[in-house]
C-alpha positions as CSV (number, residue, x, y, z in Angstrom):
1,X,-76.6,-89.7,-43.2
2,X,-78.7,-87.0,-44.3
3,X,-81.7,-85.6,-42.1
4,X,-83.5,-82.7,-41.3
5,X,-84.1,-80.3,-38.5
6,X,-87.8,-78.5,-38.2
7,X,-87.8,-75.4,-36.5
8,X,-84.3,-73.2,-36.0
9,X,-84.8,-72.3,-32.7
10,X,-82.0,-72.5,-29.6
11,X,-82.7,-76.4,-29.9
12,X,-83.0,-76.6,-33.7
13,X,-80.2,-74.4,-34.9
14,X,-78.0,-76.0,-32.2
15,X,-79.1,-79.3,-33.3
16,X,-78.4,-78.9,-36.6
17,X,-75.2,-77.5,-36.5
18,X,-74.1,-80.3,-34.4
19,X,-75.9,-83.0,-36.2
20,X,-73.4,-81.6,-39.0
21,X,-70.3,-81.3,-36.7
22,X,-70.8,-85.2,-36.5
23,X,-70.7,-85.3,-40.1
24,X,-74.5,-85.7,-41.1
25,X,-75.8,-83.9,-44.3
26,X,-78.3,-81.4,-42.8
27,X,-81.0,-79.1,-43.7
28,X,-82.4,-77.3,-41.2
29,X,-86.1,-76.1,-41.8
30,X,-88.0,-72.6,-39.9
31,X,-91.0,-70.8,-41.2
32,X,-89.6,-67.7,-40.4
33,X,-87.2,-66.3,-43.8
34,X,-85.5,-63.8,-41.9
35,X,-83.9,-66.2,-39.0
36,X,-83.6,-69.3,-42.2
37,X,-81.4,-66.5,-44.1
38,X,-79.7,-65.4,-41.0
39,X,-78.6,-68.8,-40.0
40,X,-77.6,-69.6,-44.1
41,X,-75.2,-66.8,-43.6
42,X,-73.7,-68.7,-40.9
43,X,-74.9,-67.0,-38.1
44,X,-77.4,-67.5,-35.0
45,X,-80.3,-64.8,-34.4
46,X,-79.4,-65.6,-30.3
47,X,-76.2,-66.2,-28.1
48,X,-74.9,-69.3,-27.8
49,X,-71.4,-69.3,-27.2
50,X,-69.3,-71.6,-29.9
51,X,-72.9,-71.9,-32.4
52,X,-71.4,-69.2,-34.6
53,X,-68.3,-70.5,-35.3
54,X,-69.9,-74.3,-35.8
55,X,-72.7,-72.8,-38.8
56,X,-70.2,-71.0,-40.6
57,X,-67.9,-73.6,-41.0
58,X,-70.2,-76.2,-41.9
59,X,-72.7,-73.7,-44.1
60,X,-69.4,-73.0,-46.1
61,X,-68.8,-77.0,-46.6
62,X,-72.0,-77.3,-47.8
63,X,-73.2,-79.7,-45.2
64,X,-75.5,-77.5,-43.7
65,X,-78.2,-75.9,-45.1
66,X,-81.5,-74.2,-44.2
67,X,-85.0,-73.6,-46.2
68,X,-88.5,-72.4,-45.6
69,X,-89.9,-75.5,-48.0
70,X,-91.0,-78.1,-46.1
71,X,-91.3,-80.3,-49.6
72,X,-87.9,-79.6,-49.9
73,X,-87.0,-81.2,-46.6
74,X,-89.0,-84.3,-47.5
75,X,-86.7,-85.0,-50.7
76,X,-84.3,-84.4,-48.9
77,X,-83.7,-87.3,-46.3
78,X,-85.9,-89.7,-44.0
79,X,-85.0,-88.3,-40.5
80,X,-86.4,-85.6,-39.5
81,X,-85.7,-84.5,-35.9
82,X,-88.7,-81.9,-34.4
83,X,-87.2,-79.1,-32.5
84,X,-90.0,-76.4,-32.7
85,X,-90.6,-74.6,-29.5
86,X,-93.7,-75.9,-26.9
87,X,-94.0,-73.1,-24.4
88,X,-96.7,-73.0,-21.8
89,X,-100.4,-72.1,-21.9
90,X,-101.2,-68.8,-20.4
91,X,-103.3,-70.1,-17.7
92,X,-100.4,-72.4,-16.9
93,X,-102.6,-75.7,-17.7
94,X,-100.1,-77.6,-20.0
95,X,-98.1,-77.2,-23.1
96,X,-98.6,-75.4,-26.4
97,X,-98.3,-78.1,-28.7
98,X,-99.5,-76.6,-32.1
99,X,-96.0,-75.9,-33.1
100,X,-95.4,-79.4,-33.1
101,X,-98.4,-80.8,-34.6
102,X,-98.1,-77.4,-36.9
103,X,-94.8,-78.8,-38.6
104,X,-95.7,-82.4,-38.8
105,X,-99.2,-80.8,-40.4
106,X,-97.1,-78.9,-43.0
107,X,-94.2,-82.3,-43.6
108,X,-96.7,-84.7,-43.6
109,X,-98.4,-84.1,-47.3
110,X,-94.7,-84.5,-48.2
111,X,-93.8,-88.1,-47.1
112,X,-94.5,-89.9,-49.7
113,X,-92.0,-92.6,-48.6
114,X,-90.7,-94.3,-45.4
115,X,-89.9,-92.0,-42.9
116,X,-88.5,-91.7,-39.3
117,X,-89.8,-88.4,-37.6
118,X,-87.7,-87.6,-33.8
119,X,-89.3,-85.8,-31.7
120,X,-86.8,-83.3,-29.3
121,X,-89.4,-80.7,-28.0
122,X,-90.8,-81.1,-24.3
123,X,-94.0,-82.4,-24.8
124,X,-96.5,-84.6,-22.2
125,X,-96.6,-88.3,-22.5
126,X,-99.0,-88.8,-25.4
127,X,-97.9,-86.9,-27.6
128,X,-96.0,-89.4,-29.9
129,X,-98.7,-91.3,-29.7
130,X,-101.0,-88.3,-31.1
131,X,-98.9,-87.4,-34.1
132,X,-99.0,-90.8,-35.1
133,X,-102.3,-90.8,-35.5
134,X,-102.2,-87.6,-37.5
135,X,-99.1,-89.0,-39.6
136,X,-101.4,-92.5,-40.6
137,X,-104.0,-89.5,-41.7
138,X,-102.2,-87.1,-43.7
139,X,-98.7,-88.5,-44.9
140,X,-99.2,-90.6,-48.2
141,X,-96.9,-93.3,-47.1
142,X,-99.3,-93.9,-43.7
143,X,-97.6,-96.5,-41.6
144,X,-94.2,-96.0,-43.0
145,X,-93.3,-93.3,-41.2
146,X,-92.6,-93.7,-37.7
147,X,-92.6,-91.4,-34.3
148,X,-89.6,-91.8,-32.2
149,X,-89.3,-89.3,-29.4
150,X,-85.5,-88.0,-28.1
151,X,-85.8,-85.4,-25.3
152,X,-82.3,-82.6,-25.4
153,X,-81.2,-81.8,-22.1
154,X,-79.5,-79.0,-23.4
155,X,-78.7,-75.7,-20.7
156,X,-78.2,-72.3,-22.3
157,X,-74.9,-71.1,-22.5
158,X,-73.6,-75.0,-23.0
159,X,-76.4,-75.8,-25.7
160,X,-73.1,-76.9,-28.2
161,X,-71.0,-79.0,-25.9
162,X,-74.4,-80.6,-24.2
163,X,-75.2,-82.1,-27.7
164,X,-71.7,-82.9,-29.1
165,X,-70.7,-84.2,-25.2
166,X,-74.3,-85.0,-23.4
167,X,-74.4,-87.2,-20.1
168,X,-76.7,-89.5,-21.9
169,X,-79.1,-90.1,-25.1
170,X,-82.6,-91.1,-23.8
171,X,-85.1,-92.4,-27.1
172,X,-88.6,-94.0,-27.1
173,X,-88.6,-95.7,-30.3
174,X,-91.2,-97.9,-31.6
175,X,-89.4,-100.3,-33.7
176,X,-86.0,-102.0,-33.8
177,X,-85.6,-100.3,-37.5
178,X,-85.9,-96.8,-35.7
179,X,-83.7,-97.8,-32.8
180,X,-81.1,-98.6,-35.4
181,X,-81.6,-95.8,-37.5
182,X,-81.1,-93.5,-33.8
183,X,-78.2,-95.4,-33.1
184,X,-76.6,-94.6,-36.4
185,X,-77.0,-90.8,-35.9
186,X,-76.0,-91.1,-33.0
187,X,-72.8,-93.2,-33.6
188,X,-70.0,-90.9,-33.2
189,X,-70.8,-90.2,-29.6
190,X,-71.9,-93.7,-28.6
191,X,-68.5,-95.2,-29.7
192,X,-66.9,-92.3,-27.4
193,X,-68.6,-93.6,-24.7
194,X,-72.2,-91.6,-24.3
195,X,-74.6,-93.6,-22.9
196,X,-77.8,-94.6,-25.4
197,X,-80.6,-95.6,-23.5
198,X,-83.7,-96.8,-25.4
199,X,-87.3,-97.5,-23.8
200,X,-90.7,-96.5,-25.3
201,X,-91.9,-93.2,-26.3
202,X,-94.7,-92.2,-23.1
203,X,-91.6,-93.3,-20.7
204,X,-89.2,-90.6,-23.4
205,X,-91.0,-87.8,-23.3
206,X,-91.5,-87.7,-19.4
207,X,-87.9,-87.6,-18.8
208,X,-87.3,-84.3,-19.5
209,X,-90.2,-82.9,-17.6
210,X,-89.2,-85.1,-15.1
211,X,-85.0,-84.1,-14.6
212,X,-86.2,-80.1,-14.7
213,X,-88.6,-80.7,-11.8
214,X,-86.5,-82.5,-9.9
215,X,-83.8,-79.5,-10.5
216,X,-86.1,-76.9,-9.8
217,X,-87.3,-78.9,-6.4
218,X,-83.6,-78.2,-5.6
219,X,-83.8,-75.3,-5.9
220,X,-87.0,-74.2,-4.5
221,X,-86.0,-77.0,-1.4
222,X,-82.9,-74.8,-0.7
223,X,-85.1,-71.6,-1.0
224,X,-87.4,-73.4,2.0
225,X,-84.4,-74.1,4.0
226,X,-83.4,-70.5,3.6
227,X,-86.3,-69.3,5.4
228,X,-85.5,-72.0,8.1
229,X,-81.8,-70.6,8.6
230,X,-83.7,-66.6,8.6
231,X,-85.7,-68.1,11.8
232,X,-82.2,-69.1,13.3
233,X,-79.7,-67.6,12.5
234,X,-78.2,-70.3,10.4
235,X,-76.0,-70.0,7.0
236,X,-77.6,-71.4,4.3
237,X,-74.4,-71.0,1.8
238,X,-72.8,-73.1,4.6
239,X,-76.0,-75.4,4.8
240,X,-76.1,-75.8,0.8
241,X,-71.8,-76.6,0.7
242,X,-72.2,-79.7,3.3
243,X,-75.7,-80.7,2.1
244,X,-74.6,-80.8,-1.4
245,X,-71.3,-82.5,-0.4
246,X,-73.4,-85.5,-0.3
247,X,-72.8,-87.5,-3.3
248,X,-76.7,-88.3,-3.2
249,X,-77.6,-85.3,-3.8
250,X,-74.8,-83.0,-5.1
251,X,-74.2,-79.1,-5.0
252,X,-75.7,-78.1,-8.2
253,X,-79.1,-76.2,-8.0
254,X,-78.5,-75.9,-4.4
255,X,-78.2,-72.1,-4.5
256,X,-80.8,-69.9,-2.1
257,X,-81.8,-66.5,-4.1
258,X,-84.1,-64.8,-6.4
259,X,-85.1,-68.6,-8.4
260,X,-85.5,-70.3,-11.5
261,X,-86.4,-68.9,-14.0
262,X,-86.1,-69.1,-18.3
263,X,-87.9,-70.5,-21.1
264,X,-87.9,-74.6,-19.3
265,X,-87.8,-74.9,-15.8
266,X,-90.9,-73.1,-15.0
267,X,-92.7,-74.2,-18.0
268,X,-92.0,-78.0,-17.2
269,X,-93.0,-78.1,-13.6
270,X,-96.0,-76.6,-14.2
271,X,-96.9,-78.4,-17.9
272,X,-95.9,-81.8,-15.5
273,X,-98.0,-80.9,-12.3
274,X,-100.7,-80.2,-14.7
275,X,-100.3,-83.8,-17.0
276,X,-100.3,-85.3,-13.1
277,X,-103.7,-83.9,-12.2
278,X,-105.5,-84.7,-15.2
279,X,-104.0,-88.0,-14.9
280,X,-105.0,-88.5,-11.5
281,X,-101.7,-88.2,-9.8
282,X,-102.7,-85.5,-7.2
283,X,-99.3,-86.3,-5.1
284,X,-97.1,-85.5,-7.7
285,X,-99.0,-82.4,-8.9
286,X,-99.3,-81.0,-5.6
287,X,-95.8,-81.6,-4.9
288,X,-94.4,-79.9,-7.8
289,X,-97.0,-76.8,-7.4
290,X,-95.2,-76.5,-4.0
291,X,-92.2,-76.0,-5.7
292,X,-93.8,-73.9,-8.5
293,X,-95.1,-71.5,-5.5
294,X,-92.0,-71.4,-3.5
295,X,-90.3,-70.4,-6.4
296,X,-92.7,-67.5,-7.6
297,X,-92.3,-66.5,-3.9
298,X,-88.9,-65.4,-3.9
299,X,-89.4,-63.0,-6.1
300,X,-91.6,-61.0,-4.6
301,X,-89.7,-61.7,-1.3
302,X,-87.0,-59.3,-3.1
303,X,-89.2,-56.7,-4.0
304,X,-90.4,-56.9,-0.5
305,X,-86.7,-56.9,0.4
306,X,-86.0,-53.4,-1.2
307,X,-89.3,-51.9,-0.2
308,X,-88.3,-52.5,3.8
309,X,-84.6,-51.2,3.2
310,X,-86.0,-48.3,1.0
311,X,-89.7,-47.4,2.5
312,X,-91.2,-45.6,-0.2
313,X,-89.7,-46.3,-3.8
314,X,-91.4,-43.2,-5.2
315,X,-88.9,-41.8,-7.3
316,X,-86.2,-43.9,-5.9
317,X,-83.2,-44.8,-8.6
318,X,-82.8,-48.6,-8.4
319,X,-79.6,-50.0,-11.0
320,X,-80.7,-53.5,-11.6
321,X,-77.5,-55.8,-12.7
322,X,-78.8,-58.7,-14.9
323,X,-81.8,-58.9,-17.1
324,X,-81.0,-62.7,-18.3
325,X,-82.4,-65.0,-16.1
326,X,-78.9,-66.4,-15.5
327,X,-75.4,-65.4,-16.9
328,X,-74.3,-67.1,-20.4
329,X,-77.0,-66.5,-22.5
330,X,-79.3,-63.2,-23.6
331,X,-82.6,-65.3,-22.8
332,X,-85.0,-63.0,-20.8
333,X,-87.8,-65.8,-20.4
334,X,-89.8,-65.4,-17.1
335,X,-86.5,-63.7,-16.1
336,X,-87.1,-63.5,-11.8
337,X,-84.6,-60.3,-12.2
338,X,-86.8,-58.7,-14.8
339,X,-90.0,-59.6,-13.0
340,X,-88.8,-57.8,-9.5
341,X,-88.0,-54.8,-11.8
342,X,-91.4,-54.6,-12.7
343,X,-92.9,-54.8,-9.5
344,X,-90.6,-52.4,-8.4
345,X,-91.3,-50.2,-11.0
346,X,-95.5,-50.1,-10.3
347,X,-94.2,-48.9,-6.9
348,X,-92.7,-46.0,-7.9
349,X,-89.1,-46.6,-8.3
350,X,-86.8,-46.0,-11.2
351,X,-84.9,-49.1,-12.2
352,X,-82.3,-48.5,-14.6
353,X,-81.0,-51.9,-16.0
354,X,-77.6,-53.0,-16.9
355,X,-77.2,-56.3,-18.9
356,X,-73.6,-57.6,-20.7
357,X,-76.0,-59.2,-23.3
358,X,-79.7,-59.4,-22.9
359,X,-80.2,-55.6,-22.5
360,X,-81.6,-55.5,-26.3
361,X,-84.0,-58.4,-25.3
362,X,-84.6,-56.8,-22.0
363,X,-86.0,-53.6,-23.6
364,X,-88.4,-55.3,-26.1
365,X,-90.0,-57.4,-23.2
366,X,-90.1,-54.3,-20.4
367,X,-89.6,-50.7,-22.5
368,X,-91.0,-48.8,-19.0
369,X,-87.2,-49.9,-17.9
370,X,-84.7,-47.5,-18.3
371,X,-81.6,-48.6,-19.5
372,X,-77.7,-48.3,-19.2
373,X,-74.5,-49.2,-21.2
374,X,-72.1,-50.1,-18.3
375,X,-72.9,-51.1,-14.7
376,X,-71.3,-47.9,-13.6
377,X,-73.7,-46.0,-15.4
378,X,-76.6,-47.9,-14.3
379,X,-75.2,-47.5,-10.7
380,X,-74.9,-43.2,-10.9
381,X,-77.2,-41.9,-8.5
382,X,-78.9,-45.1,-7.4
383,X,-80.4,-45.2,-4.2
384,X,-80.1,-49.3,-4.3
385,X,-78.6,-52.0,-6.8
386,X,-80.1,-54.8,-7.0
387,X,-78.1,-57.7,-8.3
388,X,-80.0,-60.0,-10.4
389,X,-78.3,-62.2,-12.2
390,X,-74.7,-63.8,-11.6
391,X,-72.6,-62.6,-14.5
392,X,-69.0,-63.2,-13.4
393,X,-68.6,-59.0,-14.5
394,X,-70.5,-58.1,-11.3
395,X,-68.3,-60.2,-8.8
396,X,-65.6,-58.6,-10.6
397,X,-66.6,-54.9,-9.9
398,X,-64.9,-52.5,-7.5
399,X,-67.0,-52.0,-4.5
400,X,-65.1,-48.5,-4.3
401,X,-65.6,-47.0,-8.1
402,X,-69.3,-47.9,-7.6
403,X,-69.5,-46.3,-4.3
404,X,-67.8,-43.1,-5.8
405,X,-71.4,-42.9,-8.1
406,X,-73.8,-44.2,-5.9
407,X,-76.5,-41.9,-4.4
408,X,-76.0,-44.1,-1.1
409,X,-74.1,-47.7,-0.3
410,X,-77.1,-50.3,-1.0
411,X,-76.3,-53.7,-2.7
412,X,-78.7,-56.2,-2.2
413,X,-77.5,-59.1,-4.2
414,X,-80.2,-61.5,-4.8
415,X,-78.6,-64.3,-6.7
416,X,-75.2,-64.9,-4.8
417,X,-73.4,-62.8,-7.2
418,X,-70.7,-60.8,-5.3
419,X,-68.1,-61.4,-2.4
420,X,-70.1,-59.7,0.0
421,X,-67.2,-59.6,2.6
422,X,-65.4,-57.4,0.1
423,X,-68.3,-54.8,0.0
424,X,-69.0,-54.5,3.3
425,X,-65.3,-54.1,4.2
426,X,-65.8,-50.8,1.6
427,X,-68.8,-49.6,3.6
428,X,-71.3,-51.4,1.9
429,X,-74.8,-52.7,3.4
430,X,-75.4,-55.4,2.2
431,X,-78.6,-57.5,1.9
432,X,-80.0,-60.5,0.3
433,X,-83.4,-62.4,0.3
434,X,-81.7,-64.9,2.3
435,X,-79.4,-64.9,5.0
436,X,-75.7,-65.6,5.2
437,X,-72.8,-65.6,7.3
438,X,-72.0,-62.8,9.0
439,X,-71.5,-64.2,13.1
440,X,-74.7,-63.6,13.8
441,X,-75.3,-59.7,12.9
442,X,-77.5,-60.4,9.7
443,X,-80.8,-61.6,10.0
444,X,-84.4,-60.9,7.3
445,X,-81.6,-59.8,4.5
446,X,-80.0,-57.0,6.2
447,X,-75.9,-57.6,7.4
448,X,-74.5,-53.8,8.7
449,X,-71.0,-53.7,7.3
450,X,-68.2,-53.1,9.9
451,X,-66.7,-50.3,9.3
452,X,-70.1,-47.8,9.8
453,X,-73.1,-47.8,10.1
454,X,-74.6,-46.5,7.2
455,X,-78.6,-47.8,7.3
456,X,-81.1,-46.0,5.0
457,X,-82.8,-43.2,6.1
């Protein structure tokens, strides 16, 4: 089948190169030359492990392709799935939707013929319904081009084998001739046993809002329960391993630190508590702002964190480990690790940030950060490091060669990152926004390690 893809973003250029990997014909369409000529070479302009390998093989076949003309993506086929971006309005009231109605704006003068349009961005219900009204205006061939709306569930770091090896397809379609034409695409995985489910558009495009509020209320619920186990003494690792052994409810997102954060979570829980209020579904609005505020919370309960272990962080030296706002991917997008350097920055302190792969992206969002090629060297003189996002390198590290560099033996790891065990038993204080088991001697963040006593001054 041949189709399109509109806009090359993570979604789009993942989409496309997977759409081909199923052996579709596909021309993938950005208004941006530079990232269209990029990704002709056969090459992503972000991380995503395995993408690379999938566009150069199939831009050297020729079944994959990628222009700037939106005419030429009308000649080209009559499926055009919509993967432009839809981040959230600065005051936090809803979606930005004019990339979306941007690109069907510049296909639509281009349709000349029947056409099936599917929609991938997160968008509020009513928004199919929207573009078809814009479609009947502008496109030539009017009601033969249909809206169909397929929300991606993709994560970061597992964008390819989420599309080529999803849980399940979810489409609103408005015709049985669209449901079949989905179901064609779609074909190779359905025969190997994904799961298609079909209902109407407004039910489509609240699914994906829906499944990242309800993982972000797990883990803004574990963050609440964290604060329960600081008042008592409890272990909320412990808590989260028998709560989650529960095959209601699971282990995944049950993880008490620094948050959520990235380009989805936090814009769909607040884009869906704000579709609830207008829609007059003040439960479910002020339910998900809870978790919206828990989460924003924890962030500033780290800086808070530092401040008590460090009193005043004038010209304090603070190595921050992680600048993605979780390992996998160099996505910096409301990163909670980059946001606590800032705060911790305006107080004084001198964070010095260490990223495998999001230090470049790191730098163009916060340049007031200094930064470091190795976690050793963003670790020399520190008077704390602060452990922001799980990359498997910083469980790996020696508690001793970073001790060696150290200005003093602070780690306060704020995402679960390291075997804290191992750093204490090196002399190590160790501290965390939440607490965890240590028989009793760590409470508020702070566990003493064994071995001495080596509290900051």
């Amino acid at each position: 089948m041949r189709l399109t893809v509109i806009g090359c973003g993570h979604l789009g250029a993942t989409h496309a190169a997977c759409m081909a990997e199923l052996g579709h014909q596909v021309l993938g369409v950005d208004i941006d030359a530079d990232k269209v000529a990029l990704l002709g070479a056969g090459r992503a302009w972000f991380l995503e492990p395995d993408l690379d390998d999938l566009l150069a093989r199939h831009v050297k076949t020729g079944r994959l392709a990628f222009t700037t003309s939106f005419e030429e993506a009308a000649r080209f086929g009559a499926v055009h799935f919509l993967g432009v971006g839809t981040p959230g309005l600065p005051d936090r009231s809803g979606y930005d939707l004019s990339q979306v109605f941007g690109a069907v704006a510049a296909l639509a003068p281009h349709l000349t013929g029947p056409a099936l349009i599917v929609g991938k961005s997160t968008v509020p219900p009513g928004t199919t319904a929207r573009l078809v009204r814009e479609l009947r205006r502008q496109a030539p061939a009017g009601d033969a081009v249909e809206v169909a709306w397929n929300p991606e569930f993709l994560r970061e770091g597992r964008a390819v084998d989420d599309t080529l090896r999803p849980d399940r397809i979810v489409v609103g379609v408005p015709s049985m001739a669209a449901e079949a034409t989905v179901r064609e695409v779609y074909r190779p995985l359905t025969e190997a046993g994904i799961p298609l489910l079909t209902t109407d558009p407004v039910t489509a495009e609240l699914v994906k809002g829906a499944a990242n509020a309800f993982l972000a209320t797990k883990v803004s619920f574990i963050n609440a329960m964290a604060d329960v186990c600081d008042k008592t003494g409890a272990d909320v690792a412990t808590l989260a391993d028998a709560v989650g052994l529960d095959a209601r409810i699971g282990r995944a997102f049950l993880t008490a630190g620094i948050g959520y954060g990235g380009g989805c979570l936090p814009k769909d829980v607040r884009g869906l508590a704000a579709f609830a209020a207008g829609a007059g579904a003040g439960t479910a609005a002020g339910l998900l702002g809870l978790v919206d505020e828990i989460n924003s919370g924890r962030r500033q309960r780290v800086a808070d964190l530092a401040t008590a272990l460090l009193g005043d962080l004038s010209g304090k030296r603070i190595a921050l480990w992680g600048a993605a706002f979780k390992p996998g991917t160099d996505d910096v997008r409301d990163s909670p690790a980059l946001d606590v350097a800032d705060r911790l920055s305006r107080l004084g302190a001198r964070v010095v940030v260490y990223d495998p792969q999001a230090a470049g992206n790191a730098l163009v969002e916060f340049p007031h950060l200094d930064q470091a090629d190795s976690a050793l060297a963003a670790a020399q003189d520190a008077d704390a490091v602060l452990v922001g996002t799980a990359w498997p390198q910083f469980a790996a590290a020696d508690p001793a060669d970073v001790a060696a560099v150290v200005a003093q033996p602070l780690i306060i790891d704020a995402c679960q990152a390291i075997p804290a065990d191992q750093w204490r038993a090196q002399g190590w204080t160790v501290a965390a926004p939440f607490p965890t088991s240590n028989h009793g001697l760590e409470r508020s963040g702070l566990t003493q390690p064994a071995a001495r006593d080596s509290r900051p001054a």
